[in-house]
N, CA, C and O atoms as a Tripos MOL2 file, in Angstrom:
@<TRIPOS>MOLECULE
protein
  272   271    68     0     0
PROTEIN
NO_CHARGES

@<TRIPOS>ATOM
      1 N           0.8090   -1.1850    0.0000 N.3       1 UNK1
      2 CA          0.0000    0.0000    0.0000 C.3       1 UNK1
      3 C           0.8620    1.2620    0.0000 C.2       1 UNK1
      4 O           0.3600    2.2790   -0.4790 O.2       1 UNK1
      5 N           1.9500    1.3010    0.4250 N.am      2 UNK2
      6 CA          3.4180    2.3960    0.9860 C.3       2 UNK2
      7 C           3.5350    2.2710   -0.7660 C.2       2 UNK2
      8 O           3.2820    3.1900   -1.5450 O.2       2 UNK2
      9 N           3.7980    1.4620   -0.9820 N.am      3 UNK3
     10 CA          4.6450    1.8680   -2.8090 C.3       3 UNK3
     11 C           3.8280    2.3570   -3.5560 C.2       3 UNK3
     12 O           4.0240    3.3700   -4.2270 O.2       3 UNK3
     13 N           2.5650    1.5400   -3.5270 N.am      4 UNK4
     14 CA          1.1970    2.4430   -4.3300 C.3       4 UNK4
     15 C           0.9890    3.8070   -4.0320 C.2       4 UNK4
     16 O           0.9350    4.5220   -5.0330 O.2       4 UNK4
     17 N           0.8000    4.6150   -2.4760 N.am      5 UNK5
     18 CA          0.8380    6.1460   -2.0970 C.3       5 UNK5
     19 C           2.0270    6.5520   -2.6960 C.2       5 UNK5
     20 O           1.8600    7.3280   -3.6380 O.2       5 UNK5
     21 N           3.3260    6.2220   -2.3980 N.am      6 UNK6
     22 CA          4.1640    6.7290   -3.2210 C.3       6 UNK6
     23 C           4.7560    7.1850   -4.9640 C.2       6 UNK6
     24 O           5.3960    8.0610   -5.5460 O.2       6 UNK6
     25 N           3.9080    5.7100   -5.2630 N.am      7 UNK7
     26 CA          3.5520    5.9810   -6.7550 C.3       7 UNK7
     27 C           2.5930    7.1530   -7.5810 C.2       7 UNK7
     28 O           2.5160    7.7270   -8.6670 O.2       7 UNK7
     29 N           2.1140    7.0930   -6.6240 N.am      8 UNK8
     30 CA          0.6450    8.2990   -6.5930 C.3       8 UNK8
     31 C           1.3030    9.8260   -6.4460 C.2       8 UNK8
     32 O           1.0300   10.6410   -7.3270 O.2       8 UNK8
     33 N           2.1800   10.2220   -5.3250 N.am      9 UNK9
     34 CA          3.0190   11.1570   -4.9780 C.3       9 UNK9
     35 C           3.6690   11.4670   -5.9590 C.2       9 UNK9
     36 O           3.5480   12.5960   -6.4350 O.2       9 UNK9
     37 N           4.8390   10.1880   -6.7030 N.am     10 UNK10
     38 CA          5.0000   10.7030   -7.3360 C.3      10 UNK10
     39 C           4.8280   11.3510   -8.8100 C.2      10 UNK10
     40 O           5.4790   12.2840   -9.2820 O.2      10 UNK10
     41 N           3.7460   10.5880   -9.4360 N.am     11 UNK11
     42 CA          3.1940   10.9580  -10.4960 C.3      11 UNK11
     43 C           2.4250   12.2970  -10.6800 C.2      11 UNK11
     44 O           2.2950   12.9340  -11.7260 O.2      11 UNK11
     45 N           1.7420   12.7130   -8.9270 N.am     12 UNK12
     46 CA          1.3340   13.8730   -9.1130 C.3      12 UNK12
     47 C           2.2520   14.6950   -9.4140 C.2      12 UNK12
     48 O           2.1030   15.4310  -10.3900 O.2      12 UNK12
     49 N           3.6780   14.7520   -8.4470 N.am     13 UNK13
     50 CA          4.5620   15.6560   -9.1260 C.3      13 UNK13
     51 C           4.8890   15.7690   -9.8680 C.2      13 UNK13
     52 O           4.8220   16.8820  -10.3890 O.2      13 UNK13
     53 N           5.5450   14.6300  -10.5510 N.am     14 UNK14
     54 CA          5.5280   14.8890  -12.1610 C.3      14 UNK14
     55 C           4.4730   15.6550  -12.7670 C.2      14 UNK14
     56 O           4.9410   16.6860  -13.2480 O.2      14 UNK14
     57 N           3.1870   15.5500  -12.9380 N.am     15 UNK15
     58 CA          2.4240   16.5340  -13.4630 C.3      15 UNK15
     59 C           2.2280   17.6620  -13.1260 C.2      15 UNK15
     60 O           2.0530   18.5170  -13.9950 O.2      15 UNK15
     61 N           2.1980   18.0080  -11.7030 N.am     16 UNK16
     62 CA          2.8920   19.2900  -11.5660 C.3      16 UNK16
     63 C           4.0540   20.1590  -12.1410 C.2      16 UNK16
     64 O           4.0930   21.3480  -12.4580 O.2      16 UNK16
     65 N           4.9210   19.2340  -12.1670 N.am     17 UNK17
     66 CA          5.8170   20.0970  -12.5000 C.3      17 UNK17
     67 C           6.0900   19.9800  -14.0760 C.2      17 UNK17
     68 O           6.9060   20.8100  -14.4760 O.2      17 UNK17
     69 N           5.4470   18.9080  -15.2840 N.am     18 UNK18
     70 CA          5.1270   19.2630  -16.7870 C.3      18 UNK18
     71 C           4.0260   20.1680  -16.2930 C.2      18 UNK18
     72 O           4.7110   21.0440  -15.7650 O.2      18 UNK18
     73 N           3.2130   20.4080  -16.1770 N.am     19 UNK19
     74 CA          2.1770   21.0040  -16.2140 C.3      19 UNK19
     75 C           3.1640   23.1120  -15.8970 C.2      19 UNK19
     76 O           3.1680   24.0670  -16.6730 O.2      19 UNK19
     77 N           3.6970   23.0020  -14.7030 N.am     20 UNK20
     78 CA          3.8590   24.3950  -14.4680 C.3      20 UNK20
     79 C           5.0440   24.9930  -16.0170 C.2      20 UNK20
     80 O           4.9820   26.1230  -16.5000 O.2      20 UNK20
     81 N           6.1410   23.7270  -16.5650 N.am     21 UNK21
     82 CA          6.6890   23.8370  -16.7580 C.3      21 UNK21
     83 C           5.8130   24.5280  -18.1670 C.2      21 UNK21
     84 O           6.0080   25.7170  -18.4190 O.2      21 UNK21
     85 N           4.8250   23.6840  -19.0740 N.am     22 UNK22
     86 CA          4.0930   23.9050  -19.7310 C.3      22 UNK22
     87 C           3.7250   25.7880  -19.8130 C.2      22 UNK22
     88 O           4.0040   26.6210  -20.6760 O.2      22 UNK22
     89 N           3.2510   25.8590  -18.9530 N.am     23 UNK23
     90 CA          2.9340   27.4080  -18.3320 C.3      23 UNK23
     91 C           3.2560   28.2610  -18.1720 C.2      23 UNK23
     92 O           2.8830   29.4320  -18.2390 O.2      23 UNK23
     93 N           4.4800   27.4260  -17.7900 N.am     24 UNK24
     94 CA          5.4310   28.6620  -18.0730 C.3      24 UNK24
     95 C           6.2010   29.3780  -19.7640 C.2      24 UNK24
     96 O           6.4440   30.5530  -20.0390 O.2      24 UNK24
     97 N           6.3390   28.5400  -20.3300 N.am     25 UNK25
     98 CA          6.6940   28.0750  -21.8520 C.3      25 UNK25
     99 C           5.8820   29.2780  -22.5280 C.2      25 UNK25
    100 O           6.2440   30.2620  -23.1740 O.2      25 UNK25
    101 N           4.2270   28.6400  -21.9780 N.am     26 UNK26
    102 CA          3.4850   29.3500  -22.8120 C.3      26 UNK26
    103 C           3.4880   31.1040  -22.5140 C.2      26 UNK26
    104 O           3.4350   32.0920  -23.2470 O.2      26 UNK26
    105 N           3.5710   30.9010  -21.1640 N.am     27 UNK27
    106 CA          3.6230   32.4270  -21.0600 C.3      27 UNK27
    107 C           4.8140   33.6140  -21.5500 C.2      27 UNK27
    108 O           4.7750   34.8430  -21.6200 O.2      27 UNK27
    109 N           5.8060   32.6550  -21.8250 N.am     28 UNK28
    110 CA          7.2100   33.5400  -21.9100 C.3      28 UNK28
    111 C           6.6730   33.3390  -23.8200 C.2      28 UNK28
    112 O           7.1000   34.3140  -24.4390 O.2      28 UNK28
    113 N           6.0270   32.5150  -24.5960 N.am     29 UNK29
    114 CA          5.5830   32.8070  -25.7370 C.3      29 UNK29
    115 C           4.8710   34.3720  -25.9570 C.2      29 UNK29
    116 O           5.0950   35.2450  -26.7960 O.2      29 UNK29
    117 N           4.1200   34.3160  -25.0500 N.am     30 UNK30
    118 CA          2.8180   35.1110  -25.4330 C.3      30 UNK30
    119 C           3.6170   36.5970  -25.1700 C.2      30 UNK30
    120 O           3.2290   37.6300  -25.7170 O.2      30 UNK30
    121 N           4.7930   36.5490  -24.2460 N.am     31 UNK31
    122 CA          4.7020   37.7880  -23.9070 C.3      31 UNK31
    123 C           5.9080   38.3320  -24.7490 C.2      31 UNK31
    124 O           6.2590   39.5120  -24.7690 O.2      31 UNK31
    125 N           6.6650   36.9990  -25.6440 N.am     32 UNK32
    126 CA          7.7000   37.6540  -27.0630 C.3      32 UNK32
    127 C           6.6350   38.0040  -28.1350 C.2      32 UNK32
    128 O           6.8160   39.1030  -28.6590 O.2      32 UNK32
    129 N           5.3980   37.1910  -28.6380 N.am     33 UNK33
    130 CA          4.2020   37.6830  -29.5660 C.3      33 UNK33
    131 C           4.2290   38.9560  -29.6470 C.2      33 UNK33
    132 O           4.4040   39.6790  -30.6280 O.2      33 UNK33
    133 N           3.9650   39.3130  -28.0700 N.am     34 UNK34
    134 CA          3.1670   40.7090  -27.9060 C.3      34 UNK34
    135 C           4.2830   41.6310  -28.0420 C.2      34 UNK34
    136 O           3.9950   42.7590  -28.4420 O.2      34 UNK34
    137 N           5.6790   41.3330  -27.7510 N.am     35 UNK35
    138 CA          6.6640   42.3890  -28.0720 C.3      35 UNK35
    139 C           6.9470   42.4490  -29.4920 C.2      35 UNK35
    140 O           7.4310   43.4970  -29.9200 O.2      35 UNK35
    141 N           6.7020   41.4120  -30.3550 N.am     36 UNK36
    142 CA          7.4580   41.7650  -31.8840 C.3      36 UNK36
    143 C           5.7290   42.1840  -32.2750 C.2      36 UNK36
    144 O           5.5320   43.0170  -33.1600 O.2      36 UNK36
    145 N           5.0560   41.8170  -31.8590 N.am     37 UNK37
    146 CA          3.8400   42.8340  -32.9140 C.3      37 UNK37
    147 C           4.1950   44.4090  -32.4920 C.2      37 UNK37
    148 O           4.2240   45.3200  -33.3210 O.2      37 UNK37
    149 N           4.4550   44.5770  -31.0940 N.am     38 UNK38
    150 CA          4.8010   46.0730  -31.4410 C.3      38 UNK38
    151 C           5.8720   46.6620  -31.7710 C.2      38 UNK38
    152 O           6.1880   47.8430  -31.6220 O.2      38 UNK38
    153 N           6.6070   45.5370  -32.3730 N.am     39 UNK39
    154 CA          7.7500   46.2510  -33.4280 C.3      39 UNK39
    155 C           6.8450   46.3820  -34.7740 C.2      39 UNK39
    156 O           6.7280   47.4940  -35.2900 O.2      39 UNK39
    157 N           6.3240   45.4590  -35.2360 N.am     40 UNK40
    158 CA          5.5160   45.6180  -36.1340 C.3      40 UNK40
    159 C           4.6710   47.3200  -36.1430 C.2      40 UNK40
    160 O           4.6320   48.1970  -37.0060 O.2      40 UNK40
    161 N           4.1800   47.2410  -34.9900 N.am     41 UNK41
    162 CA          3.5150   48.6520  -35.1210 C.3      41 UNK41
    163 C           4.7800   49.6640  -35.2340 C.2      41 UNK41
    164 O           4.8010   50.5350  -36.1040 O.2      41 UNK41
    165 N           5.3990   49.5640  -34.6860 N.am     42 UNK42
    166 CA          6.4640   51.0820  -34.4440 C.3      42 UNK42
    167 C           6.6680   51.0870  -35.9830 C.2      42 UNK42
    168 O           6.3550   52.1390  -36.5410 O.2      42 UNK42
    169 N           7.2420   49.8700  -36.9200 N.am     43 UNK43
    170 CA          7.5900   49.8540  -38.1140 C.3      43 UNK43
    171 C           6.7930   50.2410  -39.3440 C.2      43 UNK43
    172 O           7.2900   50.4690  -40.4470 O.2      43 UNK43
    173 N           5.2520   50.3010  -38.9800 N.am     44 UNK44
    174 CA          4.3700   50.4480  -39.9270 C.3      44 UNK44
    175 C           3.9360   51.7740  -39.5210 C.2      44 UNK44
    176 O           3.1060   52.2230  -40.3120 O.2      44 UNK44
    177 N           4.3090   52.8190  -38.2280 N.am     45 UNK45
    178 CA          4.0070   54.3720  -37.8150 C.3      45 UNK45
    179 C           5.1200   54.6000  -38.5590 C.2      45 UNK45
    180 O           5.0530   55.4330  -39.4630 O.2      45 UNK45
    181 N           6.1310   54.0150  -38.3490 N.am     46 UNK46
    182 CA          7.5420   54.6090  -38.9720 C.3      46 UNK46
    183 C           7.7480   54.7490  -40.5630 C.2      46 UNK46
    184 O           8.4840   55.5570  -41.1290 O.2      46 UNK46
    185 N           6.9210   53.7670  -41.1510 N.am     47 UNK47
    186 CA          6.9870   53.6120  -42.7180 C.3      47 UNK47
    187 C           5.9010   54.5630  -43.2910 C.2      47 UNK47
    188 O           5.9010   54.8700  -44.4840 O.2      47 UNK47
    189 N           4.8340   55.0910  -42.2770 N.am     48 UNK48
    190 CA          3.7670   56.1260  -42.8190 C.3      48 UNK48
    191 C           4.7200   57.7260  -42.3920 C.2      48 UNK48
    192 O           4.6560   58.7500  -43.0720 O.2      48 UNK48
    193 N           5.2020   57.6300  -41.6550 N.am     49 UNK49
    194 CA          6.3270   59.3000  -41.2950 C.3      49 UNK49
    195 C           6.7900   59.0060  -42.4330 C.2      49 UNK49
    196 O           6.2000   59.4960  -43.3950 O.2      49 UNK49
    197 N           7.9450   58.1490  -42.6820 N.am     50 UNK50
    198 CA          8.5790   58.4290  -43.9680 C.3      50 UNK50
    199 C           7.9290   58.8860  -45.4010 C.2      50 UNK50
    200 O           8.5030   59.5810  -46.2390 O.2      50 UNK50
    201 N           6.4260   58.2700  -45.5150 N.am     51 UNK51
    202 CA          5.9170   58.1230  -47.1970 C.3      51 UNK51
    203 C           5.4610   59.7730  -46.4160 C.2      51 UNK51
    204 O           5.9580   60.6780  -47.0870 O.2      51 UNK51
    205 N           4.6640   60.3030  -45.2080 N.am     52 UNK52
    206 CA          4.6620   61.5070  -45.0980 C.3      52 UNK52
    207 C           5.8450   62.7590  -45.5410 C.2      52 UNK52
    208 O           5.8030   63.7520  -46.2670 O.2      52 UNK52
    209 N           6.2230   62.5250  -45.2290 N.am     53 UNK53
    210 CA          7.4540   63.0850  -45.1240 C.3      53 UNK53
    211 C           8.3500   62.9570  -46.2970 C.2      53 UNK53
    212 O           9.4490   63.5090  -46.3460 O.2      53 UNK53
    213 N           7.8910   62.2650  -47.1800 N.am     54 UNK54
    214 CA          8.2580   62.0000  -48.7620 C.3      54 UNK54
    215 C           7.2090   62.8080  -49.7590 C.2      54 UNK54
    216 O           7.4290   63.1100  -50.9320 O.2      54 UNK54
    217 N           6.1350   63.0520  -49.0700 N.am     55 UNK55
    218 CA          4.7540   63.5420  -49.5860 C.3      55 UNK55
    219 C           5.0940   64.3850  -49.7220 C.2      55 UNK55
    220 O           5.1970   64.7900  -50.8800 O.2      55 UNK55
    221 N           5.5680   65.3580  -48.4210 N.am     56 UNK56
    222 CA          5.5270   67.0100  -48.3580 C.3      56 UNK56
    223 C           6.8530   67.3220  -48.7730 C.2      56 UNK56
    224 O           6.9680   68.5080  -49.0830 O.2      56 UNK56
    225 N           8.0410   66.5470  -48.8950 N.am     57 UNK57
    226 CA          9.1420   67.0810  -49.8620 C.3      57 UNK57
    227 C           8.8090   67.0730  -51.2780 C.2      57 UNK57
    228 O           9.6230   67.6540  -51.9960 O.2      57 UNK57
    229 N           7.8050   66.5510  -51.8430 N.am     58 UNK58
    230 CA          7.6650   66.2800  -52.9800 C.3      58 UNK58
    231 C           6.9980   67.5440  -53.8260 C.2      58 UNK58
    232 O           7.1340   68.1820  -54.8690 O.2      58 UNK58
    233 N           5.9420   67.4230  -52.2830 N.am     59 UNK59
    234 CA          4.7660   68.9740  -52.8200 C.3      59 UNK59
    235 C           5.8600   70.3220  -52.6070 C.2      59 UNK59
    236 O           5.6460   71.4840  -52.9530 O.2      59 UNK59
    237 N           6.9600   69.8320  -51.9980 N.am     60 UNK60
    238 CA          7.7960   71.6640  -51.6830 C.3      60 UNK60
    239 C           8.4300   71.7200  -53.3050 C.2      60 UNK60
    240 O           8.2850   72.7430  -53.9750 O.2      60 UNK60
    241 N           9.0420   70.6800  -53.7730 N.am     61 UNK61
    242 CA          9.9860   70.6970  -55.1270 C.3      61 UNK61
    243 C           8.5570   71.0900  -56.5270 C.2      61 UNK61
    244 O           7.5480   70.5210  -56.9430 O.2      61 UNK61
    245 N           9.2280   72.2460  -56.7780 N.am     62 UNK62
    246 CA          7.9580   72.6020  -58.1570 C.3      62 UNK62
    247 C           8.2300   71.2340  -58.8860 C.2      62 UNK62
    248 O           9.2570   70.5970  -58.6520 O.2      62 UNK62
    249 N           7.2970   70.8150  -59.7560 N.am     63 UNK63
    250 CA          8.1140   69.7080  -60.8140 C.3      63 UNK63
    251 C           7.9770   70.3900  -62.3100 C.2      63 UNK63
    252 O           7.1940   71.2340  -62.7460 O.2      63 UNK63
    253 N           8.6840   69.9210  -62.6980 N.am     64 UNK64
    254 CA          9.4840   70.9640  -64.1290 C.3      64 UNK64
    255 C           8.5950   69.9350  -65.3830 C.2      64 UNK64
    256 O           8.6350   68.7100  -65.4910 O.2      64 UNK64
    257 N           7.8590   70.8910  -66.1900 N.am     65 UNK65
    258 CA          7.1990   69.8260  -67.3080 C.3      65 UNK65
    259 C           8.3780   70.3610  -68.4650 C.2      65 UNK65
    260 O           8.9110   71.4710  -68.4610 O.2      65 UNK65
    261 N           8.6100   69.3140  -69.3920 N.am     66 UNK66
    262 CA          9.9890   69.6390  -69.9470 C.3      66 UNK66
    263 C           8.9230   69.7410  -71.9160 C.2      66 UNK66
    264 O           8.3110   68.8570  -72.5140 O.2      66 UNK66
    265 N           9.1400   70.9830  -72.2270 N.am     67 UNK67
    266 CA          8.3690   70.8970  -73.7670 C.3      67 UNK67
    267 C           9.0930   70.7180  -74.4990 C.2      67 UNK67
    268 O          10.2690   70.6710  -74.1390 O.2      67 UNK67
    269 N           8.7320   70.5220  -75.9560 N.am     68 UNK68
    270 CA          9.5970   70.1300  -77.0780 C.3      68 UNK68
    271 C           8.9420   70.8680  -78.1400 C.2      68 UNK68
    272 O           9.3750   70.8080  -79.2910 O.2      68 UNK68
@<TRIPOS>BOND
     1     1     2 1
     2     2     3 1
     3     3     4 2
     4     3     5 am
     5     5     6 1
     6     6     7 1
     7     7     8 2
     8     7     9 am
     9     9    10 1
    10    10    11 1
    11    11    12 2
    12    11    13 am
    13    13    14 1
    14    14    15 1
    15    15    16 2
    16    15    17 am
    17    17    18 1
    18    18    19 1
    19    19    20 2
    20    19    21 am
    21    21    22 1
    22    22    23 1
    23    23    24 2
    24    23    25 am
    25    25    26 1
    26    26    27 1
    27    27    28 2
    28    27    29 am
    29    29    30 1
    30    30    31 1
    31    31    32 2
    32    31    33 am
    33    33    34 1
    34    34    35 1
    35    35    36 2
    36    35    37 am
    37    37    38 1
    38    38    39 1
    39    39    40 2
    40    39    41 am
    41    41    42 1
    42    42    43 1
    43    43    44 2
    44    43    45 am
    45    45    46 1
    46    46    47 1
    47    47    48 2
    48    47    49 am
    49    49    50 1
    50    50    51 1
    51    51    52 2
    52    51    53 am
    53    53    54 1
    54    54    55 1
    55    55    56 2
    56    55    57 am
    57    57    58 1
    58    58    59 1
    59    59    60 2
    60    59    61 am
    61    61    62 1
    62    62    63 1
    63    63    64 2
    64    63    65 am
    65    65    66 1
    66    66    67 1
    67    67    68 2
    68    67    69 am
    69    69    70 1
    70    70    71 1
    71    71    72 2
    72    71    73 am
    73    73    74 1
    74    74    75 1
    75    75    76 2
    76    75    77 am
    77    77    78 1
    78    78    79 1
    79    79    80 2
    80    79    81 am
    81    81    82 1
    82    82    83 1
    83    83    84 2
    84    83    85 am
    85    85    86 1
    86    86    87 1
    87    87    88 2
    88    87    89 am
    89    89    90 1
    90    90    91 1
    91    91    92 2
    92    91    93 am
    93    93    94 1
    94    94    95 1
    95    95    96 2
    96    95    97 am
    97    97    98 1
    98    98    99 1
    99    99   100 2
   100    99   101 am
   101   101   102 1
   102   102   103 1
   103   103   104 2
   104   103   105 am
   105   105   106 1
   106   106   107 1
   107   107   108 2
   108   107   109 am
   109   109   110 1
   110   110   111 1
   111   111   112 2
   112   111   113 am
   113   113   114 1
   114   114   115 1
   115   115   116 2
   116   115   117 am
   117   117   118 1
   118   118   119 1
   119   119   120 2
   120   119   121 am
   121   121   122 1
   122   122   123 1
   123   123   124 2
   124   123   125 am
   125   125   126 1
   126   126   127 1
   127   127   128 2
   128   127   129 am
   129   129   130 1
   130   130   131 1
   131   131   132 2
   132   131   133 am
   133   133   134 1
   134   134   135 1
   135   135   136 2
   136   135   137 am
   137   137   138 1
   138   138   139 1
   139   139   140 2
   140   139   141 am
   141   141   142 1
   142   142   143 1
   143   143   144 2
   144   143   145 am
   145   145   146 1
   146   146   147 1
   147   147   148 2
   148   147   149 am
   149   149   150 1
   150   150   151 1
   151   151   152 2
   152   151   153 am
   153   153   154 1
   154   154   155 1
   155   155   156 2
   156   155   157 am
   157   157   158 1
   158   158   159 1
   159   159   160 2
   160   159   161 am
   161   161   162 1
   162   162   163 1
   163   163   164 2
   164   163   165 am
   165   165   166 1
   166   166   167 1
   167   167   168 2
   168   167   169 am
   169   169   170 1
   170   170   171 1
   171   171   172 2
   172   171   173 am
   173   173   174 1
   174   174   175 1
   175   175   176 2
   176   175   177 am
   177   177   178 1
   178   178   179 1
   179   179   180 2
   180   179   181 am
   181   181   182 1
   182   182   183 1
   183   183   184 2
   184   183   185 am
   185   185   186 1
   186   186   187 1
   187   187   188 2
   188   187   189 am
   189   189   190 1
   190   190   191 1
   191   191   192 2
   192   191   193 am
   193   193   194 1
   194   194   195 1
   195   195   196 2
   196   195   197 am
   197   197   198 1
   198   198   199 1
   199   199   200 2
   200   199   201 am
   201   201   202 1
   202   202   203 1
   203   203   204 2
   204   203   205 am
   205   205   206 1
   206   206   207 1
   207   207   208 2
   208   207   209 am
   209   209   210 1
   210   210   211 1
   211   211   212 2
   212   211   213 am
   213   213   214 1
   214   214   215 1
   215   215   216 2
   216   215   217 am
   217   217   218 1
   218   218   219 1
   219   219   220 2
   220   219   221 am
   221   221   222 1
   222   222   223 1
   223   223   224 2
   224   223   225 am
   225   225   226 1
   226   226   227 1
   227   227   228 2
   228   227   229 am
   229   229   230 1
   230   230   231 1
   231   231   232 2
   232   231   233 am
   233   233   234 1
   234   234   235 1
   235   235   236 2
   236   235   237 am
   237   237   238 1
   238   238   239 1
   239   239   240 2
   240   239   241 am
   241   241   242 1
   242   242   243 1
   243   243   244 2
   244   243   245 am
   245   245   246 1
   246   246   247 1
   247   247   248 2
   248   247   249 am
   249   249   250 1
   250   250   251 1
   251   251   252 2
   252   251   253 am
   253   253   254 1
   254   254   255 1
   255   255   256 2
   256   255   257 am
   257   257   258 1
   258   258   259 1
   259   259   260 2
   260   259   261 am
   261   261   262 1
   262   262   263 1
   263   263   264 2
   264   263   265 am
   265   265   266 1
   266   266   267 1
   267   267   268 2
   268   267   269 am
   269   269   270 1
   270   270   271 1
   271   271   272 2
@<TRIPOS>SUBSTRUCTURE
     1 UNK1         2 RESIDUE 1 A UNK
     2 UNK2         6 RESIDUE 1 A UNK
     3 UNK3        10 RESIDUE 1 A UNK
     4 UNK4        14 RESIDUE 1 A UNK
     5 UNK5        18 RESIDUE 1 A UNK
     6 UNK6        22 RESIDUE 1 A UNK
     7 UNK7        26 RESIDUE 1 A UNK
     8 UNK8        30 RESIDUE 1 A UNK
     9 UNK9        34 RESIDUE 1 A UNK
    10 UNK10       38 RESIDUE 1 A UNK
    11 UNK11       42 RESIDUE 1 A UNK
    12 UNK12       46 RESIDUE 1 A UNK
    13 UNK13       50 RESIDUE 1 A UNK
    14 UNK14       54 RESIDUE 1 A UNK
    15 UNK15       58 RESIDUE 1 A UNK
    16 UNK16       62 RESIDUE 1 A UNK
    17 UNK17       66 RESIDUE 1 A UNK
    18 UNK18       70 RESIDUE 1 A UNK
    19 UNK19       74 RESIDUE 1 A UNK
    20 UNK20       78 RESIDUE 1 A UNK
    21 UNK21       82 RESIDUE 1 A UNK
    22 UNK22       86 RESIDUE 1 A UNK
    23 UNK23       90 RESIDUE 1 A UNK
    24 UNK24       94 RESIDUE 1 A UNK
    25 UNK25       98 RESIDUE 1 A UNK
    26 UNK26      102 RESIDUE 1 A UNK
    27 UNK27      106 RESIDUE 1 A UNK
    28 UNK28      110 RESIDUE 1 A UNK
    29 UNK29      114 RESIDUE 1 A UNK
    30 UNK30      118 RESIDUE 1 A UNK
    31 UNK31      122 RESIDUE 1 A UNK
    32 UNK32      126 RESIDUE 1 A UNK
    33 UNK33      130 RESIDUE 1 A UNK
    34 UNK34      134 RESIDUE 1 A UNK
    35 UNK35      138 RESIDUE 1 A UNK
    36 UNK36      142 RESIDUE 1 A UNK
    37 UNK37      146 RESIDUE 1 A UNK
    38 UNK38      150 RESIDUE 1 A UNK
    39 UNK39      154 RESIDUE 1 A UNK
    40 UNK40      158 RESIDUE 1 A UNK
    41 UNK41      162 RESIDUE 1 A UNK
    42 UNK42      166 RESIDUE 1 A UNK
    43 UNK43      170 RESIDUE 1 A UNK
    44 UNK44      174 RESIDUE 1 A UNK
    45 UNK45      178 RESIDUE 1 A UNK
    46 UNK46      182 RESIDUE 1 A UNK
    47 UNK47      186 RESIDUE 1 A UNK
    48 UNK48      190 RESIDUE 1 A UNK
    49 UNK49      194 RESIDUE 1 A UNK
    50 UNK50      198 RESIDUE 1 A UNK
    51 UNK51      202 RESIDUE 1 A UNK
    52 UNK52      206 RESIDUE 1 A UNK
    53 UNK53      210 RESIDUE 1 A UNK
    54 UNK54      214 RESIDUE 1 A UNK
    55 UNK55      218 RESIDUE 1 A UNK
    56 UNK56      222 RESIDUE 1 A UNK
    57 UNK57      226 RESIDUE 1 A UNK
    58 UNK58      230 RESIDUE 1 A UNK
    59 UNK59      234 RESIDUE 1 A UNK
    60 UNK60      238 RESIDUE 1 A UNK
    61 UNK61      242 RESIDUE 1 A UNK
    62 UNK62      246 RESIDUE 1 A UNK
    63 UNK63      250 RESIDUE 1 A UNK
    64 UNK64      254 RESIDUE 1 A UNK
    65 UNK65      258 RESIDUE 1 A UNK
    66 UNK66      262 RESIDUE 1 A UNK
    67 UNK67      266 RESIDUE 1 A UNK
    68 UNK68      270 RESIDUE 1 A UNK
């Protein structure tokens, strides 16, 4: 009956500790996700400044129509 409780003991721990280990895994996932999407954002504010900012140099330069 001693080896059976012990068998029991230890299998719970084992699942305890896949289980936390699991949990942990997932959480250190979720929380690199959430940092490269907001590189994603910084990169897609950053790529609209630039085409801005390409816009209004464009509208400052007269553009020259060339006749023949």
């Amino acid at each position: 009956m001693a080896s059976r409780r012990r068998a029991i003991g230890f299998l719970a721990a084992v699942l305890f500790v896949t289980g936390a280990g699991i949990f942990s895994v997932h959480s250190m996932q979720k929380e690199e996700r959430a940092n490269l999407h907001q590189g994603v954002i910084r990169d897609q504010a950053l790529m609209g400044l630039k085409e801005q900012q390409r816009r209004e140099q464009q509208d400052k330069v007269p553009t020259q129509s060339v006749q023949y």
